[in-house]
N, C-alpha and C positions, 0 to 999 in steps of 0.2 A: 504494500500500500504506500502511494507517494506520501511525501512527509506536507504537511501543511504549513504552509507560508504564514508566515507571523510580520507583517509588517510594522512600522517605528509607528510610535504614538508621532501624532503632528498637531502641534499646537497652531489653532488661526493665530493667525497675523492681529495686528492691535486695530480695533474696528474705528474705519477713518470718518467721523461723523463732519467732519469743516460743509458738506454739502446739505447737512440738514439745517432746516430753518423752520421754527417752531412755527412764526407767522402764516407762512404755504400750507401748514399742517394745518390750524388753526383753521384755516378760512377754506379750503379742501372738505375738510370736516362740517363746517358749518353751510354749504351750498351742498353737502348731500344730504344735512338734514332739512335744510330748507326741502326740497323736492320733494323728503319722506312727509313731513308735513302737511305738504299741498295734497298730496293724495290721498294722506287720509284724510284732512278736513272737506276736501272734495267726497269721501264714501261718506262720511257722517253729515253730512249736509243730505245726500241724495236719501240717505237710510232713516232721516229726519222726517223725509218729506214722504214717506212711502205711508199707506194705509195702518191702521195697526191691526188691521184683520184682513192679509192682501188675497187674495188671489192667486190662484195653483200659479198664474203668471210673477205674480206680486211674490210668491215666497220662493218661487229660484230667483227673482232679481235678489229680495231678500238673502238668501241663499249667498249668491256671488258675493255681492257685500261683504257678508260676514269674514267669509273668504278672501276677499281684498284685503278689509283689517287686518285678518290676522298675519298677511304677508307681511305689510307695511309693516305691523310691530315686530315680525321676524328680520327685517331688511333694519329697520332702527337698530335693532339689541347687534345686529350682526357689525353693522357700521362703528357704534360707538365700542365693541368690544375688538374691533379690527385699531382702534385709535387708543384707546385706552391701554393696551395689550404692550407697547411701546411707548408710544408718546407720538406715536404717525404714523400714517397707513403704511403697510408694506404691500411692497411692489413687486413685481410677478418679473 
């Protein structure tokens, strides 16, 4: 049986931050929760305005909605835990 290679530990390099800028982060952060925002205030406006006894039509719009919301607050948690997680989005 071949012997198994054991390679050297390798320590990173010292992490070069001079290209981060809190402000970028900051305001990056802030125009993707604007947008999370608008859309849900756009679903809770429209799920406002809907019957409170709707119709087989009325409860799949109903239906979607709910379903919109609960993106939107999955896309918010995801966002601010994507920022918070560091101090700035990471990049692909």
């Amino acid at each position: 049986m071949p012997k198994h290679r054991h390679p050297r530990v390798r320590v990173a390099k010292a992490l070069d931050d001079h290209n981060f800028h809190p402000e970028d982060a900051l305001r990056r952060l802030h125009v993707e929760l604007m947008h999370i925002e608008a859309t849900a205030y756009a679903a809770s406006m429209a799920l406002d305005d809907l019957p409170f006894t709707p119709s087989k039509e009325g409860q799949r719009a109903q239906g979607r909605l709910f379903a919109l919301i609960t993106d939107v607050a999955e896309r918010a948690d995801r966002v601010l835990n994507e920022y918070s997680a560091d101090g700035f989005k990471k990049t692909a």
